[in-house]
C-alpha positions in Angstrom: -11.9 -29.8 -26.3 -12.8 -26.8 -27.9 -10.2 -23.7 -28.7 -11.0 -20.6 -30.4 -8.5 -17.7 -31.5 -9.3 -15.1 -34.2 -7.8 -12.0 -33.0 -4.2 -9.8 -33.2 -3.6 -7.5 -30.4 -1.0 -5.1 -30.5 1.0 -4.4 -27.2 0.6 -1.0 -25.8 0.4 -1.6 -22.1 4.7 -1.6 -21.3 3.5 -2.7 -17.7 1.3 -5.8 -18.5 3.7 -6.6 -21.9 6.3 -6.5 -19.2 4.6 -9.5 -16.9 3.7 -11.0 -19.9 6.8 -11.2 -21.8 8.7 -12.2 -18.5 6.3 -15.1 -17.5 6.8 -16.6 -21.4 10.7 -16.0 -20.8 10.1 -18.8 -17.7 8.4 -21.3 -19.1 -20.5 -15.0 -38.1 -22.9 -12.9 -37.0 -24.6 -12.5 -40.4 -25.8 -8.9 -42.4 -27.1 -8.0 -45.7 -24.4 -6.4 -47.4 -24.7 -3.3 -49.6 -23.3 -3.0 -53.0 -20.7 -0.1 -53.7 -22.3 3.1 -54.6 -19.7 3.8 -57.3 -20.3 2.2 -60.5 -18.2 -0.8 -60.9 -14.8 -0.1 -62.3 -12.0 -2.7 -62.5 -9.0 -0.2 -62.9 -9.4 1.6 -60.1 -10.9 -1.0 -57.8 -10.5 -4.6 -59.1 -12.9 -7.1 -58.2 -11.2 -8.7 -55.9 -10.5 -5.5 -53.9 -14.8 -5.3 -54.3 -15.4 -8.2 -52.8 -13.3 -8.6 -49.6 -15.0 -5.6 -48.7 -18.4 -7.0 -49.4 -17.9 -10.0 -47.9 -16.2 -8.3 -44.6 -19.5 -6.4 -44.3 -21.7 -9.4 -44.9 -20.0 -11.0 -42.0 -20.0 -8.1 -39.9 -16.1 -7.0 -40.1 -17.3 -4.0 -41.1 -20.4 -1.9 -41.5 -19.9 1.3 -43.6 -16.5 1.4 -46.0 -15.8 4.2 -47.6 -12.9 4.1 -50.3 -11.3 6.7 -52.2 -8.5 6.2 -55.1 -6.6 7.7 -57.4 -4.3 6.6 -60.0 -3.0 9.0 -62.5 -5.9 11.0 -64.0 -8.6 8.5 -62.5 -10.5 9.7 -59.7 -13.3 7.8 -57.9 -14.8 7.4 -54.7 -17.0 3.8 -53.6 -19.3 3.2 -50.5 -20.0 0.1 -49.3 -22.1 -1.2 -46.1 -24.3 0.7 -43.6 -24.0 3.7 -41.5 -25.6 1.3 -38.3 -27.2 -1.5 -39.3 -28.6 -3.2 -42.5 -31.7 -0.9 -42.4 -29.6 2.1 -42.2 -28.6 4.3 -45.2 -25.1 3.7 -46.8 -22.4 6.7 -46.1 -21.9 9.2 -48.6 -19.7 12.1 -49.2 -21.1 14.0 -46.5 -20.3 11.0 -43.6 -17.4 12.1 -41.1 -15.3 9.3 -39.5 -13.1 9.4 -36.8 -9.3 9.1 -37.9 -7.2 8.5 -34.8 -3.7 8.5 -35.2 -3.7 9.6 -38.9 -4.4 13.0 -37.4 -0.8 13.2 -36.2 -0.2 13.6 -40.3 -2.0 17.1 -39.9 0.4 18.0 -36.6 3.2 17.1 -38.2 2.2 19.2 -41.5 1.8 22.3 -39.0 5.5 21.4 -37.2 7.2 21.5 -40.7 5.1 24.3 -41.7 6.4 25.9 -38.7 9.5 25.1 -39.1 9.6 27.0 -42.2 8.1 30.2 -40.6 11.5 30.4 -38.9 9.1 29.5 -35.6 11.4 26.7 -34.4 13.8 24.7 -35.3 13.5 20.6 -35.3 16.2 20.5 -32.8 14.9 22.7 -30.2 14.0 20.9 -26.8 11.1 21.0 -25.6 12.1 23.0 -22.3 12.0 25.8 -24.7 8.7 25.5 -25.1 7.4 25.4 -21.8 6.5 28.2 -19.0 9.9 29.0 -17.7 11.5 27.9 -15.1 9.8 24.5 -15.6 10.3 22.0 -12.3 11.5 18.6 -14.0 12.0 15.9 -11.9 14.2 14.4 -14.5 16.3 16.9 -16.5 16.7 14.5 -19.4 12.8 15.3 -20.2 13.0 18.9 -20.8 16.0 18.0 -23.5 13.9 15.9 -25.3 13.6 17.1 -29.3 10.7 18.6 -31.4 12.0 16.0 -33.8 11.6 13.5 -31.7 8.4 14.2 -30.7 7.7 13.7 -34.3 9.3 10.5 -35.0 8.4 8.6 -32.2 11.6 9.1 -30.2 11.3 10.8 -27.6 11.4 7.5 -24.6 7.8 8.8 -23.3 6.0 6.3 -22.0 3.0 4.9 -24.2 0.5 6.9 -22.6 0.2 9.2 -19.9 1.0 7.4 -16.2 -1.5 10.1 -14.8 -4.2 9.0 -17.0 -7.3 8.6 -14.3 -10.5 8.6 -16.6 -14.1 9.3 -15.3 -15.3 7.4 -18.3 -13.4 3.9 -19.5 -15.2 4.4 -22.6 -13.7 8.0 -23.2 -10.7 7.4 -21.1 -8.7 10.8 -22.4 -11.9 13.1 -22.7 -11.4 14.8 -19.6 -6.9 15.0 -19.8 -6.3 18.9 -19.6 -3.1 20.9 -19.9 -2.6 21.1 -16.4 -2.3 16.8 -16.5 -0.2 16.8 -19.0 2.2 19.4 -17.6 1.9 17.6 -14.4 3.3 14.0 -16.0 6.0 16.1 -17.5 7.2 17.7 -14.1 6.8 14.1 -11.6 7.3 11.9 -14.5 10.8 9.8 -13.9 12.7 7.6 -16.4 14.3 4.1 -16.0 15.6 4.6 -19.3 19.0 4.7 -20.1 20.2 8.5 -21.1 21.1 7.5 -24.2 18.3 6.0 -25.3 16.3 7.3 -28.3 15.0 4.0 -29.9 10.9 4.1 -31.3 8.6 3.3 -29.0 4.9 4.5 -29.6 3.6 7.0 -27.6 0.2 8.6 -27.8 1.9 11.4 -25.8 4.2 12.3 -28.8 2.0 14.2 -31.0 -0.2 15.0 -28.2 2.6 17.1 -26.9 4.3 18.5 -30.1 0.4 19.3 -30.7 0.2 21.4 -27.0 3.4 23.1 -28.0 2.3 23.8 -31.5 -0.6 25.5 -30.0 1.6 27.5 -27.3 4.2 28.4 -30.3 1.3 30.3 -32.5 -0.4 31.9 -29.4 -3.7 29.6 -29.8 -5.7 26.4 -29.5 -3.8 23.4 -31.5 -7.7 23.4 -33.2 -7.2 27.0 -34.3 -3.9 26.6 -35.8 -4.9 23.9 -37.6 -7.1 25.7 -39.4 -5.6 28.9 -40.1 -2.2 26.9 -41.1 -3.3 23.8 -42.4 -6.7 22.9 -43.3 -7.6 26.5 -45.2 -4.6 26.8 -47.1 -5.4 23.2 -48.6 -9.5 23.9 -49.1 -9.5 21.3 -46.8 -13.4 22.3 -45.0 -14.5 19.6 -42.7 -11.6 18.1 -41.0 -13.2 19.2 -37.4 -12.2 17.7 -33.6 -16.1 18.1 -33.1 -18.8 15.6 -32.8 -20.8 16.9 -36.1 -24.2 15.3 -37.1 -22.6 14.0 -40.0 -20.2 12.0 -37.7 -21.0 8.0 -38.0 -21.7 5.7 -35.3 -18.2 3.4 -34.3 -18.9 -0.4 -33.8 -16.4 -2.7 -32.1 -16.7 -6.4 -32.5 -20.0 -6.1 -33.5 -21.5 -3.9 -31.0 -21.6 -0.1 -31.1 -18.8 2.3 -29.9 -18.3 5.2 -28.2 -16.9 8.2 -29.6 -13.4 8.8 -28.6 -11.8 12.9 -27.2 -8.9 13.4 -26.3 -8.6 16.4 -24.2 -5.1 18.0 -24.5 -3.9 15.5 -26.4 -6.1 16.2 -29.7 -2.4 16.5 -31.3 -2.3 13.0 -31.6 -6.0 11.4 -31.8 -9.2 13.1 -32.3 -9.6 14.8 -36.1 -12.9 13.8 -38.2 -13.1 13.6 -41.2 -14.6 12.9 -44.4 -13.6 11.1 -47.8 -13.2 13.8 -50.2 -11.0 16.2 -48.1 -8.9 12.9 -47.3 -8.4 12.6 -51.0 -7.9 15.7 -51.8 -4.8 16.3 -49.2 -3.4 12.9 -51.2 -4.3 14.7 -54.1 -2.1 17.6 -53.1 1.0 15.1 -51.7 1.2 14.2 -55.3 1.7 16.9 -57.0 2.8 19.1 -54.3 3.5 22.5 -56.8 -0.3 23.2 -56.6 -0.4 23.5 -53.1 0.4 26.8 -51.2 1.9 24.3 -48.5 4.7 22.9 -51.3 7.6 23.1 -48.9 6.0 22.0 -45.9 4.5 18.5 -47.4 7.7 17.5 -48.6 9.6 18.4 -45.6 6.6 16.3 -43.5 7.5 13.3 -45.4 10.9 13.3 -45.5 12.6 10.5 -43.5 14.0 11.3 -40.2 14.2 8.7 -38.0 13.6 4.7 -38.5 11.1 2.6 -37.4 10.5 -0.6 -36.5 9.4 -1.5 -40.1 9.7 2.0 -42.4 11.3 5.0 -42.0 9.5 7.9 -40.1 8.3 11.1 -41.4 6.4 13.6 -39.3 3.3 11.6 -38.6 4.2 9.3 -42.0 5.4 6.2 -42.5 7.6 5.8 -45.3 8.5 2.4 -46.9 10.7 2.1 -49.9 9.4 0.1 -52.8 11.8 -1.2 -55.9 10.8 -0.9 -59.1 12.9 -2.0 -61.6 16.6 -0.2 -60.8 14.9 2.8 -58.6 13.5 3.0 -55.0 10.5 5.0 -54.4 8.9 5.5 -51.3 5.5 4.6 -50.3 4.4 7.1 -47.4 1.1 5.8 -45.6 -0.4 6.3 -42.3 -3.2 4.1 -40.6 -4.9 3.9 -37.5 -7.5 2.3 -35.1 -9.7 4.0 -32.3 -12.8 2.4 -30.7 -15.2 1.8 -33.0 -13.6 3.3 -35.9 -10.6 2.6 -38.6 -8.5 4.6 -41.2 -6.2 4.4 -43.9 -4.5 7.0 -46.3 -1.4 6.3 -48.3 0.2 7.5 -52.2 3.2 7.0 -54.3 4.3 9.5 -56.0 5.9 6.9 -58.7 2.9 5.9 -60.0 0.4 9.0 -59.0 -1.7 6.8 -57.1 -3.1 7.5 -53.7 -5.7 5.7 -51.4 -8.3 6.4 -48.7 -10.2 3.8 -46.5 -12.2 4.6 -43.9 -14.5 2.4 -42.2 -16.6 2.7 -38.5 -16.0 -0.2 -37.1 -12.6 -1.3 -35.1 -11.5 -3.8 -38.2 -8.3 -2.7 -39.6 -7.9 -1.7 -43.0 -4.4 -0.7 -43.4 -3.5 -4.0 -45.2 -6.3 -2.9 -48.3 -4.7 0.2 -48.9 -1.2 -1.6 -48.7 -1.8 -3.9 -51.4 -3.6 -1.9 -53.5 -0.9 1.1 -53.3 1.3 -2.0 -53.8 0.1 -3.3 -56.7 -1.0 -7.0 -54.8 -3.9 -9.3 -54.0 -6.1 -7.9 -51.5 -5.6 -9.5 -47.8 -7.9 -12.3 -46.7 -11.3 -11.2 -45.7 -11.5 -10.2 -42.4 -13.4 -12.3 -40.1 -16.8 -11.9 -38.9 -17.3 -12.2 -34.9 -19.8 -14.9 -33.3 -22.3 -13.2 -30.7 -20.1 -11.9 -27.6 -22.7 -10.9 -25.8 -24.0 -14.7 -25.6 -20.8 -14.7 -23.1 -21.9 -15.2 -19.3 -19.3 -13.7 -17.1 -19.9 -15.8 -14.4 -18.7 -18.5 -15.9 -15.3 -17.4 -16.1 -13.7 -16.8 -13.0 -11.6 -18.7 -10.5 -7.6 -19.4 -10.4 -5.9 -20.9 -13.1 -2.3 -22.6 -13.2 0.4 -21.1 -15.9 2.3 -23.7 -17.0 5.2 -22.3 -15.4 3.7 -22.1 -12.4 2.1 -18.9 -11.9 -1.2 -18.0 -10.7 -3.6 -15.8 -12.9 -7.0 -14.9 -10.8 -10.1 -14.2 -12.8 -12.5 -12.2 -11.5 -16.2 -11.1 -12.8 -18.2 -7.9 -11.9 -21.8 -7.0 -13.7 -20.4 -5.3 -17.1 -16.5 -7.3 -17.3 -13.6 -9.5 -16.1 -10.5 -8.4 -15.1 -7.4 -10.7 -15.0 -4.6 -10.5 -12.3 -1.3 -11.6 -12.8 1.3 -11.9 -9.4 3.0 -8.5 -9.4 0.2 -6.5 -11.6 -2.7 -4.4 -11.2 -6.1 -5.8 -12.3 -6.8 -5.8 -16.2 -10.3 -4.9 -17.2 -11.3 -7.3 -20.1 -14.0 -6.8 -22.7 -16.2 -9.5 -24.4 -14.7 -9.5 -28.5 -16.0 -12.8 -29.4 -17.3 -16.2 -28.0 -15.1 -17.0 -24.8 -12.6 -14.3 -26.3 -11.8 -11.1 -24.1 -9.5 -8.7 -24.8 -7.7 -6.0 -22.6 -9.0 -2.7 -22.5 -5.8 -1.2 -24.0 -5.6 -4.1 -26.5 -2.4 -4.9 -24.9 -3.1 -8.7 -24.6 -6.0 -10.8 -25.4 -7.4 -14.1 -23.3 -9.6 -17.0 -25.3 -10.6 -19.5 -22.7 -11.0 -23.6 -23.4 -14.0 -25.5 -22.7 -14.3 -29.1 -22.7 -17.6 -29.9 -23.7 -20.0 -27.3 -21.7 -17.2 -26.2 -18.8 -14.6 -24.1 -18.8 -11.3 -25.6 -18.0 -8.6 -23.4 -18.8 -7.2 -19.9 -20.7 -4.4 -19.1 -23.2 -3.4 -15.6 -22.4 -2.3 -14.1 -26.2 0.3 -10.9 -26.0 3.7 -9.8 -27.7 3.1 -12.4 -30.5 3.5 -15.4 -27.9 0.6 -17.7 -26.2 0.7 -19.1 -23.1 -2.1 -21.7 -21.3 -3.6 -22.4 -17.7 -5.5 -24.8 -16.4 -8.4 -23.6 -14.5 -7.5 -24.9 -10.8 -11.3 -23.3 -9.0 -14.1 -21.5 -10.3 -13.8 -19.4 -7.5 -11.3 -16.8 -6.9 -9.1 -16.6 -3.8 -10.3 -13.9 -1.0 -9.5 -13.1 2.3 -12.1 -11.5 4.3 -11.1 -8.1 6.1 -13.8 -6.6 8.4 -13.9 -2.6 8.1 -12.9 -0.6 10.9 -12.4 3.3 11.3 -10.0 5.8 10.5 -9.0 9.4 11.6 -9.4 12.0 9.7 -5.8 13.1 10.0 -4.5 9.9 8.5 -7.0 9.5 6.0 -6.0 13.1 4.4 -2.5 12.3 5.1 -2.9 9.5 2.1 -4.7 11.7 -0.5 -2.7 11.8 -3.4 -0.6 10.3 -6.5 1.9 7.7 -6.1 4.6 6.3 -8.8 4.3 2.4 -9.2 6.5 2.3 -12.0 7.4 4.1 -15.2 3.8 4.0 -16.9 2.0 3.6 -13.8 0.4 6.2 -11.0 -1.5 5.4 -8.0 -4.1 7.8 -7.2 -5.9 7.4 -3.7 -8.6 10.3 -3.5 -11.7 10.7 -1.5 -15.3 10.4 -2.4 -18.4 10.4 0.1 -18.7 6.8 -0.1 -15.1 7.0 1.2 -11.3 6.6 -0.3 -11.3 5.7 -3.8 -8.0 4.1 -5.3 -7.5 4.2 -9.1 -4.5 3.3 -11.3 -3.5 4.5 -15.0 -6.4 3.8 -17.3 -8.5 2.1 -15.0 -11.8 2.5 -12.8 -12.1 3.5 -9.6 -12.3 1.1 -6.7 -13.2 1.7 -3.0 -10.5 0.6 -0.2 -11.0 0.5 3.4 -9.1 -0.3 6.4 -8.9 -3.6 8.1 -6.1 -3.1 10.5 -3.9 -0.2 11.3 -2.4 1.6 8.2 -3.6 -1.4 6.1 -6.1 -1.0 3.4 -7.8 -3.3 0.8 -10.8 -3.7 -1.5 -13.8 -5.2 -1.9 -12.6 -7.9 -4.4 -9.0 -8.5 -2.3 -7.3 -7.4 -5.3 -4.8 -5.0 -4.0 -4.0 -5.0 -0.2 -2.4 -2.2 0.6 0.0 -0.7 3.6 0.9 2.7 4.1 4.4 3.2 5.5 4.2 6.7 7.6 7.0 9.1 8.9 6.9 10.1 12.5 4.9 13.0 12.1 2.2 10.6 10.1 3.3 11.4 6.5 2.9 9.3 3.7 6.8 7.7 3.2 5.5 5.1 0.4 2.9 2.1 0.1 3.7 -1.5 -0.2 1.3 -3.2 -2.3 0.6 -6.8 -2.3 -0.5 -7.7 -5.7 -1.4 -11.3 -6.1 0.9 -12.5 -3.8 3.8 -10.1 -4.8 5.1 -7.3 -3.3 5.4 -3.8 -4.6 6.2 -0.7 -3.6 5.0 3.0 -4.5 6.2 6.4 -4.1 4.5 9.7 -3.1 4.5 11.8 -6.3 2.2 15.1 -5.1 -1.1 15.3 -3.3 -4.3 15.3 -5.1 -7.2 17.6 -4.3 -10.5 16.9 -6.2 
């Protein structure tokens, strides 16, 4: 028996982490690696900081790492790896990387500096913000804070329910204004009014980013700029796809670049190493920056985390030394095929930069360097995914409590069903591992000797196994038959399945499409009177009418449970 687990997910997906959490409840590939650029130099970058890097990009971790440090006076800047490949140049001081999340840094900068402009105040809802009279559905959403927005408070859910991408691989790219505006008007809460505890939400900064943009009469880009990035000499922080801009790799294969529409706010800034080090440069010793005020307001703690207090866009963690507390303020981030890391400490003048293209984290180098400790352990390397044959994977496996998964294989994926949840695309990361497309759980299935004979299903810090009960997965078959083109309009449109999750049924000329939050589309087509399913036998719908043949709601059967959605709007393409 054979069992192979490398990975950390984190849990983004509240719908699947939901299903997850409640079923626990109930029961090398091998490269050359490139020396550092930099000339060697222990007190800025020991040895051991040196080679964790070098081994992570002989492995294949990483592929281009690009580090920038300072520490009182000292200044220095170290390359390490390959742009794409062993034959491919190193990065310089030219290379831009994407930077994800640590963007919201920069949005938060422009809110305090805002703030100071007498422009707004922290408190203001964001009703205030918004073309007037603005049609909430739920009241409580309009209320919601500026500050809140900043701080990860605001009870949005972790990313927009009415996100229906054309492209998995750029999944926000095409998310406009009028989406966002859209989820703020339909969107409902099950929350409690009262509560304001973190929860992550790429819709946080994307928003406070859109109302940034509204507050100063033009594009969040624009604003940026003029406000932010000129006033600091900071030149090449862009949202565009320069030439300088690296290729992103993900487990060993290349990435897509990632856009993110309407909610740049939040995700979507490039950037280089020596403007990264520079704005550290200007955290610590804030008096030489026209922007003194606004840096030191960005940082200061408002709100508390689920490890470190929360700036705007910051992190903030106390550190002891001796009989004083100091804070360490850091921000990190992942997208596909890239990861980032800045961080300082005012204490001891030191600051850090790592960027790197591939999807590896580096948060924890610049932690323990900033924190005067060993580096981590070397990230791992990962074995040939694409040696993976999907068909080898489906069929029905047993939970040990009981349940049913369903495992199903297209051309280019998996997905994974759980009763009571939509299908879950999964992507090859290693040898017999997959992971979700939102990272939100992970699946490594068992062999025993040649054959596979079970899963564990990885998510919210817990494991749970199956054994594989058929390598084929259960389908009814439904013969096609007609439908009116009354009744077929009559189901165009966007249905609520839950708090982050719409239905969208729209209509194509290869006939109705159904899609869900952050997946493909799928066709459906009748097989009886107001009943509708899919090719796979995935979802089987049935469309509950009024007596003038409106849409009153659509019982899903999802794996052998039984949902229900609710007509939000209809949808015109």
């Amino acid at each position: 028996m054979r069992y192979s687990w490398r990975m950390g997910f984190l849990c983004a997906h509240r719908s699947w982490a939901g299903v997850l959490c409640a079923l626990l409840l109930s029961l090398p590939a091998l490269s050359v690696a490139r020396k550092s650029t930099s000339p060697p130099d222990s007190t800025l970058l020991p040895a051991s900081f040196r080679e964790t890097i070098e081994r992570g990009v002989a492995n294949g971790a990483y592929q281009s790492v690009a580090v920038g440090l300072i520490d009182g006076k000292q200044r220095g800047t170290f390359y390490f790896g390959h742009r794409d490949g062993a034959d491919s140049k190193p990065a310089d001081d030219k290379s831009l990387f994407e930077i994800g999340a640590v963007g919201e840094v920069f949005t938060g900068l422009l809110l305090a500096q805002a703030a100071l402009e007498g422009k707004l105040r922290l408190s203001d809802p964001i009703e205030k913000f918004l073309p007037a009279p603005f049609p909430f559905t739920d009241a409580r959403l309009g209320k919601i804070t500026l500050l809140q927005l900043a701080t990860q408070h605001s009870a949005l859910p972790a990313r927009p329910a009415n996100l229906f991408p054309a492209d998995l691989d750029d999944p926000y790219a095409g998310y406009a204004a009028e989406d966002l505006l859209a989820l703020l008007a339909f969107h409902r809460s099950s929350a409690k009014a009262d509560d304001a505890a973190y929860g992550y939400s790429i819709l946080n900064a994307g928003l406070l980013g859109h109302l940034l943009g509204r507050i100063y009469q033009m594009p969040l880009g624009e604003a940026l700029a003029a406000k932010i990035f000129s006033p600091l000499g900071l030149k090449r922080l862009t949202f565009a796809d320069d030439t300088d801009l690296l290729p992103g790799h993900a487990r060993g294969a290349s990435a897509p670049h990632r856009h993110y529409g309407a909610l740049i706010g939040a995700a979507g800034l490039r950037a280089g190493l020596p403007d990264l080090l520079g704005f550290l440069q200007l955290n610590l010793t804030p008096n030489d920056s026209p922007l003194r005020a606004a840096l030191l307001l960005a940082r200061r703690p408002d709100a508390s985390g689920p490890a470190d207090q929360l700036g705007f866009g910051w992190n903030v963690r106390e550190k002891i030394d001796g009989t004083a507390t100091w804070p360490l303020v850091w921000r990190a981030s992942q997208t596909a095929g890239f990861a980032s890391f800045i961080g300082f400490r005012t204490d001891k003048q030191k600051a850090i930069v790592v960027l790197g293209n591939a999807t590896e984290d580096v948060a924890a180098l610049g932690i323990a360097w900033l924190g005067d400790t060993s580096p981590p352990e070397t990230a791992h390397g990962f074995a040939d995914a694409g040696s993976n044959r999907l068909e080898e994977y489906p069929g029905l496996y047993r939970v040990a409590s009981g349940v049913d998964a369903i495992v199903r294989a297209d051309e280019q994926a998996l997905s994974l069903q759980m009763p009571g949840a939509l299908p879950a695309r999964l992507q090859a990361a290693d040898k017999d591992v997959f992971v979700a497309d939102d990272a939100g759980f992970g699946v490594t299935f068992i062999r025993d000797i040649d054959e596979i004979v079970g899963l564990v299903l990885h998510g919210g810090g817990q494991n749970v196994s199956a054994k594989r009960l058929s390598a084929r997965a259960p389908r009814l078959a439904r013969v096609p038959i007609g439908i009116d083109a009354a009744a077929r309009s009559a189901m165009l449109g966007d249905y609520r399945l839950d708090d982050a999750t719409w239905l969208r049924i729209a209509e194509s000329a290869q006939g109705l499409n159904l899609q869900w939050t952050m997946a493909e589309r799928r066709r459906i087509f009748p097989y009886a009177p107001s009943r509708f399913t899919d090719a796979d036998g995935a979802v089987e719908l049935q469309i509950k009418r009024t007596a003038d043949g409106r849409v009153a709601g659509i019982d899903l059967d999802l794996a052998g449970t039984r949902r229900e959605a609710v007509p939000l709007r209809k949808y015109v393409h």
